[in-house]
C-alpha positions as CSV (number, residue, x, y, z in Angstrom):
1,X,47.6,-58.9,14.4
2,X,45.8,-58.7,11.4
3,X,45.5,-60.0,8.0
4,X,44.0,-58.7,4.5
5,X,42.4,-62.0,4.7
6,X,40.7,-60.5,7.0
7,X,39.2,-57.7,5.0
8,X,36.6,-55.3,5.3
9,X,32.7,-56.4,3.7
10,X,31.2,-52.9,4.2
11,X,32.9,-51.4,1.5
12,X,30.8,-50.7,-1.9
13,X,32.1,-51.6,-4.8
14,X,31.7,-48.0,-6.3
15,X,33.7,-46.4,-3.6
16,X,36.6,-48.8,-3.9
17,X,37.1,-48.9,-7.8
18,X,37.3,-44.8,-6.7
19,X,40.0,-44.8,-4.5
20,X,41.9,-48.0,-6.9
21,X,41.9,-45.3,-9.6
22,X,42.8,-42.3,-7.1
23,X,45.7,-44.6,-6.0
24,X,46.8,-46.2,-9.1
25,X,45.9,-50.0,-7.6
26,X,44.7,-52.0,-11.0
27,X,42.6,-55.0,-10.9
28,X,39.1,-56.6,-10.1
29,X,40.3,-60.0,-8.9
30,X,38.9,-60.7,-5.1
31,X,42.6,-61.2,-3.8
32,X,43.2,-56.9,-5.3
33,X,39.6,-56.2,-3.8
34,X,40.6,-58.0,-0.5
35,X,43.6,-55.9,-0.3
36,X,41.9,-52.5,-1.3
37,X,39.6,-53.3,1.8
38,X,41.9,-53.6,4.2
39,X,44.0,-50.4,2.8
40,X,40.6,-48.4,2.9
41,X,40.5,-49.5,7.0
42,X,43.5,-49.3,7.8
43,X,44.9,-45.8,5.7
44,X,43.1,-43.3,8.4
45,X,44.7,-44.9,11.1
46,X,48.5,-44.6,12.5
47,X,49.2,-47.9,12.6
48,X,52.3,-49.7,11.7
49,X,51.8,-51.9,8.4
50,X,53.4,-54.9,7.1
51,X,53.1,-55.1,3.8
52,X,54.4,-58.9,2.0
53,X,54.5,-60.1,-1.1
54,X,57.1,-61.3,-3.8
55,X,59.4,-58.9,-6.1
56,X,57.8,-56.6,-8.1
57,X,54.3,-57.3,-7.3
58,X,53.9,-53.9,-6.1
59,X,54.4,-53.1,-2.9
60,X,55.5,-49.0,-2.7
61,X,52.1,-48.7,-4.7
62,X,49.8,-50.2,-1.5
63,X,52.5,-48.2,0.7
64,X,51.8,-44.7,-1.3
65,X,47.9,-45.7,-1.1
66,X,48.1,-46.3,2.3
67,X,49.9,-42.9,3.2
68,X,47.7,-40.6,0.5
69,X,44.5,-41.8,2.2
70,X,45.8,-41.1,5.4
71,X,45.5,-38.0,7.5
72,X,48.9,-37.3,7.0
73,X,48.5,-37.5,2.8
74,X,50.4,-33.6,3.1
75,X,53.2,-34.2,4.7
76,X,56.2,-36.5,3.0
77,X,56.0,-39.7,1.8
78,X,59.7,-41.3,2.0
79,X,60.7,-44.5,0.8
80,X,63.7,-46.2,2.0
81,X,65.6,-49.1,0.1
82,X,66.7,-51.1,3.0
83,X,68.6,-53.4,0.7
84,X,69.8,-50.8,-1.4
85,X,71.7,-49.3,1.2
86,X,75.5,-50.0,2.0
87,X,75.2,-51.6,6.1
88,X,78.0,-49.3,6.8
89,X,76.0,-45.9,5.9
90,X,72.5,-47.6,6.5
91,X,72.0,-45.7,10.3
92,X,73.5,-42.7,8.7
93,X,71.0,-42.5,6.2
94,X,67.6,-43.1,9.0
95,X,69.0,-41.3,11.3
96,X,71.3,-39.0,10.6
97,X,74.6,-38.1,11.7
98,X,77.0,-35.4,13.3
99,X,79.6,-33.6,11.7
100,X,82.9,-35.4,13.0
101,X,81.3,-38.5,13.7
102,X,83.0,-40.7,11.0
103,X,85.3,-40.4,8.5
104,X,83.6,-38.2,5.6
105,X,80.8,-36.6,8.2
106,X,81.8,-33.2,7.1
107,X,78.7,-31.6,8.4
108,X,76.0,-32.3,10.3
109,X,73.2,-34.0,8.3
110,X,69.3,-35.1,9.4
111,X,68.0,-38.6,8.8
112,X,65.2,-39.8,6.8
113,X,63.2,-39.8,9.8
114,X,63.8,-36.7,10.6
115,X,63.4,-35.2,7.1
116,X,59.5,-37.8,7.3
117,X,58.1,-35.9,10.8
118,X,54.4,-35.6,10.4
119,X,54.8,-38.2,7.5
120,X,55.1,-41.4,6.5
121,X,58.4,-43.3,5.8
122,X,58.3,-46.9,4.3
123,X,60.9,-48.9,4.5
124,X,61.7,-51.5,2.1
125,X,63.1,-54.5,1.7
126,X,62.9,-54.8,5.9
127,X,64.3,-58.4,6.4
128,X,68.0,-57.0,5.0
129,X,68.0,-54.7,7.9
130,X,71.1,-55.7,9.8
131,X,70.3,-56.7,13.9
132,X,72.5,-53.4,15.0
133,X,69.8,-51.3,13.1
134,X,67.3,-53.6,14.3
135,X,67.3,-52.4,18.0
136,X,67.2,-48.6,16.7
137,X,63.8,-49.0,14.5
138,X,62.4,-50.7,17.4
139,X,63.1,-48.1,19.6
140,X,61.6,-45.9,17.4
141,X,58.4,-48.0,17.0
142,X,57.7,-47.8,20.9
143,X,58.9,-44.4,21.6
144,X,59.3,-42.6,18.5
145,X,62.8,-41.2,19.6
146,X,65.9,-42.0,17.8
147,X,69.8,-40.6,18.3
148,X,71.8,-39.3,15.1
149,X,75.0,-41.2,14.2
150,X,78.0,-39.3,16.8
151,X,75.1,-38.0,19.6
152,X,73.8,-38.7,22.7
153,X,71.0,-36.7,22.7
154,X,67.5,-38.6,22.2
155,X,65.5,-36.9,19.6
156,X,61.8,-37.0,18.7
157,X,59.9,-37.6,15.4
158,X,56.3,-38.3,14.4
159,X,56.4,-40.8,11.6
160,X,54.1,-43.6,10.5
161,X,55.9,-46.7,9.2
162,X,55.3,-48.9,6.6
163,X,57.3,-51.7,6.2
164,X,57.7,-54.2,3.6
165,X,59.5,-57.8,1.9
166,X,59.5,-60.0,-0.3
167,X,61.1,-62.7,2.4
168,X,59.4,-64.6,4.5
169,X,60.0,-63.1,8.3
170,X,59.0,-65.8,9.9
171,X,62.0,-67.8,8.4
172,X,64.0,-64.7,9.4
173,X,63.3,-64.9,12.8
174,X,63.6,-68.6,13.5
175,X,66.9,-68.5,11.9
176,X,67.8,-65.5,14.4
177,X,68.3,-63.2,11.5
178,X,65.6,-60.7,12.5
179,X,64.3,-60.1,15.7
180,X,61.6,-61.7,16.8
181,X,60.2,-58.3,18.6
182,X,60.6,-56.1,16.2
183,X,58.7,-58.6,13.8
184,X,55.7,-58.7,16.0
185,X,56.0,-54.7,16.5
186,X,55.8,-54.6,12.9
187,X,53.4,-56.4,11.8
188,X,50.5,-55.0,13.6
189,X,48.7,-55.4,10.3
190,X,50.0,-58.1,7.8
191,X,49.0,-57.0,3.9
192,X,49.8,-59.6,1.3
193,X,50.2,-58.9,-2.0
194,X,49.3,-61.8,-4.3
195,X,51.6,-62.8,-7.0
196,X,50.5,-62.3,-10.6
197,X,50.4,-65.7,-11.4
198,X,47.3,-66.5,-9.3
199,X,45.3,-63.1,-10.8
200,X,45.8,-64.0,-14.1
201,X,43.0,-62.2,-15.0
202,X,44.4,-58.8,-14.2
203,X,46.5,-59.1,-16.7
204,X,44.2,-57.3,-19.8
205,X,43.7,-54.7,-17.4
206,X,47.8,-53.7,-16.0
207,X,48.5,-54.2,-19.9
208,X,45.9,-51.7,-21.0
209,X,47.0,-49.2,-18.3
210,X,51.0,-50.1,-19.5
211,X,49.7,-49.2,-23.4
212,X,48.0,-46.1,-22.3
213,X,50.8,-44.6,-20.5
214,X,53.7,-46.0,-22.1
215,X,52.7,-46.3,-25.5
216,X,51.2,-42.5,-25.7
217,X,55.0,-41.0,-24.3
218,X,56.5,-43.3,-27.5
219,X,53.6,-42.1,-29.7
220,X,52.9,-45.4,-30.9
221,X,49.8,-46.9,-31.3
222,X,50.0,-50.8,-30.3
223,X,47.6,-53.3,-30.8
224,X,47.8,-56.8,-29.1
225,X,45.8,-59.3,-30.8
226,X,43.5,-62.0,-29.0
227,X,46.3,-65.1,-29.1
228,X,48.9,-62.3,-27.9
229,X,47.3,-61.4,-24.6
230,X,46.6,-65.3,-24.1
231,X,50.3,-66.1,-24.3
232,X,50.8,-63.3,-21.7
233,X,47.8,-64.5,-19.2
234,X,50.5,-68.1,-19.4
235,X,52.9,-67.1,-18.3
236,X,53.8,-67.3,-15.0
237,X,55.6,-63.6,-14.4
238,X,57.7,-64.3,-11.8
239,X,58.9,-61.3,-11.6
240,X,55.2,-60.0,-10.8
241,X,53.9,-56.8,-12.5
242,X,57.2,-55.2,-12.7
243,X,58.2,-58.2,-15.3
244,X,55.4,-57.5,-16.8
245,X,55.9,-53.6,-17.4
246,X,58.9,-54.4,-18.3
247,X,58.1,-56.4,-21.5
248,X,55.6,-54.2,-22.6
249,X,57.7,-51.4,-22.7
250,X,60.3,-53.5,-24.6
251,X,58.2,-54.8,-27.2
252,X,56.8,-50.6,-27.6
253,X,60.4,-49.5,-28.2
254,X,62.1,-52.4,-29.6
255,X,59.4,-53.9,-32.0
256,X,59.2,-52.2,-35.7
257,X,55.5,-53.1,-36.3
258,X,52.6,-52.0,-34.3
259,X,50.9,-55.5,-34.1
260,X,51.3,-57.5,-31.0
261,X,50.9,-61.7,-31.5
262,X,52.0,-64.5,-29.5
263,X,54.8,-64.9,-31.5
264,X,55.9,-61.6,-30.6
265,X,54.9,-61.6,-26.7
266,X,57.2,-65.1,-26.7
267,X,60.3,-64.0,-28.3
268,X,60.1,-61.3,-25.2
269,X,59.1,-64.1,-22.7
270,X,62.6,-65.8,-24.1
271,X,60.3,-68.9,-25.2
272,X,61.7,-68.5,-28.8
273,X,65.9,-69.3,-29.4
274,X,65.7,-66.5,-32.4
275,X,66.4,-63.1,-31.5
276,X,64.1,-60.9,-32.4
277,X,66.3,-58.7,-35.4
278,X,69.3,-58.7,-36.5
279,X,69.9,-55.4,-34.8
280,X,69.4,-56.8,-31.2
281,X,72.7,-57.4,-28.7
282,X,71.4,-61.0,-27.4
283,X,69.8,-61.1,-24.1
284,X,71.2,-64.7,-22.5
285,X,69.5,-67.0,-19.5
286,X,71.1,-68.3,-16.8
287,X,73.4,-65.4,-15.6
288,X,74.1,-63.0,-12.9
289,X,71.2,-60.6,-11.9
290,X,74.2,-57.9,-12.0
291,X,75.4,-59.1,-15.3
292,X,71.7,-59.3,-17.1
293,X,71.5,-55.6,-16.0
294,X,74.5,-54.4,-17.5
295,X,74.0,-56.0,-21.2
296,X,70.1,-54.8,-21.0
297,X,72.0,-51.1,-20.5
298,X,74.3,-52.0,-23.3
299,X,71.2,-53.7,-25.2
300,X,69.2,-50.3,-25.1
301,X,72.5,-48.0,-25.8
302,X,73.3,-50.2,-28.8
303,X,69.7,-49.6,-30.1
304,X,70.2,-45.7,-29.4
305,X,73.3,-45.5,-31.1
306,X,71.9,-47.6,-34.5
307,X,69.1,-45.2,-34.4
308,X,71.5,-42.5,-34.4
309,X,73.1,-43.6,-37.9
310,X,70.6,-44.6,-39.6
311,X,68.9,-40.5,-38.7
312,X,72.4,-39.6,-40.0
313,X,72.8,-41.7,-43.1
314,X,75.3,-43.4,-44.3
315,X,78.4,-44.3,-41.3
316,X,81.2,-42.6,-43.7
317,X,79.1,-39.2,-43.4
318,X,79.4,-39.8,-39.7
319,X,82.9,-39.1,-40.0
320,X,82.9,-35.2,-41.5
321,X,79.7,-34.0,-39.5
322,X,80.5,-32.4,-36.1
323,X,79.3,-34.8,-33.0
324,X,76.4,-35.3,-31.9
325,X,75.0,-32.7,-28.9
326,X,72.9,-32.4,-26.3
327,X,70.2,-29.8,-25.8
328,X,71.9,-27.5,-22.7
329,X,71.1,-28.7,-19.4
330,X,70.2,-32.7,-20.0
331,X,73.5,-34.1,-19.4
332,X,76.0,-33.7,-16.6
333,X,78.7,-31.8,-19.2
334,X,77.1,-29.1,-20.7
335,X,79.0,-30.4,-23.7
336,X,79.0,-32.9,-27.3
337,X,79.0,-36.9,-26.7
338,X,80.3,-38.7,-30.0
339,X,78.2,-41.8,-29.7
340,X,80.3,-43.3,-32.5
341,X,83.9,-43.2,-30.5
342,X,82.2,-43.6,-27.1
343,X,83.2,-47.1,-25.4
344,X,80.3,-49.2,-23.8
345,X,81.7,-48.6,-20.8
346,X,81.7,-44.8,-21.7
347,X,78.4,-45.1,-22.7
348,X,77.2,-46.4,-19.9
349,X,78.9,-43.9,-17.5
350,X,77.4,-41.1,-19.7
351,X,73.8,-42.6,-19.3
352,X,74.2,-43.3,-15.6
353,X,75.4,-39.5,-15.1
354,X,72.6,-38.0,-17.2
355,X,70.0,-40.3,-15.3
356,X,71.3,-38.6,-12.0
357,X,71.2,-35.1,-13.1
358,X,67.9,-35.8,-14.7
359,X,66.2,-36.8,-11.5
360,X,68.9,-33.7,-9.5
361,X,70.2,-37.1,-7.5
362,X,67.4,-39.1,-6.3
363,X,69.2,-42.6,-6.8
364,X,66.1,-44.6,-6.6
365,X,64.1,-43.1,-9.1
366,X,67.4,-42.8,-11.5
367,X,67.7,-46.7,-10.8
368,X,64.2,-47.1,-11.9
369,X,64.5,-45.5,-14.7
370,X,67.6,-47.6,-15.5
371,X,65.9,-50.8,-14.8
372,X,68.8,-51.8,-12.4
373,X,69.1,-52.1,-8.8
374,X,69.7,-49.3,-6.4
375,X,72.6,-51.9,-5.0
376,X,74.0,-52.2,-8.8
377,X,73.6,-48.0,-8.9
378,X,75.9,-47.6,-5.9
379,X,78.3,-49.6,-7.2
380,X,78.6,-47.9,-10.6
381,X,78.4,-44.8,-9.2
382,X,81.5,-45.2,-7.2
383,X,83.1,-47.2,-10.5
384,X,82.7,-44.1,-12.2
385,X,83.3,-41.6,-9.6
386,X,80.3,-39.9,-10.2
């Protein structure tokens, strides 16, 4: 077993700030260098990685690294939400099934790894997997064969995995809650991610990548003065770089005025009690990660909807003007959405629906473009009957 403390020293330092920026990995800190290393030794190989770290610190970016510098960089890169996944359909969705073989199998489907062969599947959030899918990915580990859901017939497929979590596996296993083999099978090679809070000085650079990419698609020009970035180097992001994404594409479409201070980073850090205008549906502490999602959706449909009158005018003139429609072919209905008579709820249905057919059904990416959880997508999806 290996780990990225354990890095590589032969590495210049020209070749590896190429491959950060061929691979999207930002930072100069020694833990990010550390980890680059070990990517750059380990990417050419076929063997099994471990990748750890805390929520959102990044680690489908190290997983897509390791994959595009390997030999098999051609050939499909699939991600797999481990958590995401309902248990019940979970073996289904790896490994396929048969038509007939449970109730809804109305043809016969292949299995993500089937649909990786050649490739690379990584499979997140590992330490949800349940035990009964346990024994399956180990077989496929140390034999690469597999049987679909409803078969008896042992099938073959060349995959590289890449696994990763934000639990600690060792806890996991002494508390019999993952398998102790399957741990050590995995973990050939153990990368940890550091948390943001201890490479604070990464910071400047994500936020200058954030600006560049999200700030040109708004078309607004930001500037964050010198006592803004400090307040964001404080804090301690526990959500990692994801939280920290997160806010800077909140302050770009929520803030009126171009100039970023600390008084404007804190009132998105939730370290000032005023909200920040009048406009704003309050965002409140202290609740249900389900919950926080839902009134961020309603937060950013409220904002779309203002928007929306004040382009119009005045709210009576709302009233004799036809409703408000789509271009053809960016929502679901091919028809008019009223955003005035619309409920929330009917709002949010509409969004969720247009996120889907945006991305032609990939949940995961219309999740992340929601900011909410595959797991929460699931579940409004079946709400809504979508």
């Amino acid at each position: 077993m290996s780990d990225v403390t354990a890095g590589a020293t032969n590495i210049s330092p020209g070749d590896r700030q190429a491959f950060q920026r061929r691979h999207g990995i930002i930072g100069r800190s020694t833990e990010i260098r550390e980890v680059v290393d070990t990517i750059m030794q380990v990417a050419p190989t076929d063997i099994t990685v471990l990748v750890t770290g805390e929520s959102g610190t990044g680690k489908e970016v190290i997983a897509k690294a390791i994959h595009g510098a390997s030999r098999r960089a051609a050939r499909r890169f699939i991600p797999v939400n481990c958590g995401a996944i309902p248990e019940g359909i979970l073996e289904s969705e790896l490994f396929g099934h048969e038509k007939g073989s449970f109730t809804g199998a109305v043809e016969t489907r292949k299995g993500y790894f089937e649909l990786a062969d050649g490739g690379t599947i990584f499979l997140d959030e590992i330490g949800d997997t349940p035990i009964s899918t346990q024994v399956k990915l180990l077989r496929v580990l140390e034999s690469g064969e597999f049987m679909r859901v409803g078969s008896s017939e042992p099938r073959k497929s060349d995959v590289r995995i890449i696994a990763a979590t934000n639990k600690s596996l060792d806890e996991e296993v002494r508390s019999k809650r993952f398998r102790q083999d399957l741990y050590f099978r995995l973990r050939s090679v153990n990368i940890r991610i550091p948390p943001l809070r201890n490479r604070r000085g990464d910071v400047p650079l994500l936020v200058e990548s954030f600006l560049l990419s999200l700030a040109g698609e708004a078309r607004k020009d930001i500037l964050i003065t010198d006592d803004g970035m400090a307040a964001l180097m404080r804090h301690s992001w526990p959500g990692n770089v994801r939280e920290l994404r997160n806010v800077i594409e909140s302050i770009i479409i929520l803030e009126r005025g171009n100039v970023v201070d600390e008084h404007v980073v804190a009132k998105y850090l939730h370290l000032m009690e005023e909200p920040h205008d009048e406009r704003s549906l309050p965002m409140h502490l202290g609740k249900a990660p389900e919950q926080a999602e839902r009134e961020l959706i309603f937060r950013l449909l409220w904002e779309i909807k203002t928007d929306i009158q004040e382009l119009r005018g005045m709210v009576g003139e709302l009233q004799h003007r036809p409703p408000l429609s789509l271009p053809p072919g960016d929502n679901d209905h091919g028809g008019t959405v009223n955003m005035d008579e619309m409920t929330l709820r009917g709002m949010e249905e509409e969004l969720i629906a247009h996120m889907l057919h945006r991305f032609h059904g990939n949940r995961r990416l219309a999740a992340e473009a929601l900011n909410i959880s595959e797991r929460t997508l699931y579940r409004k999806i079946k709400d809504y009957g979508l």
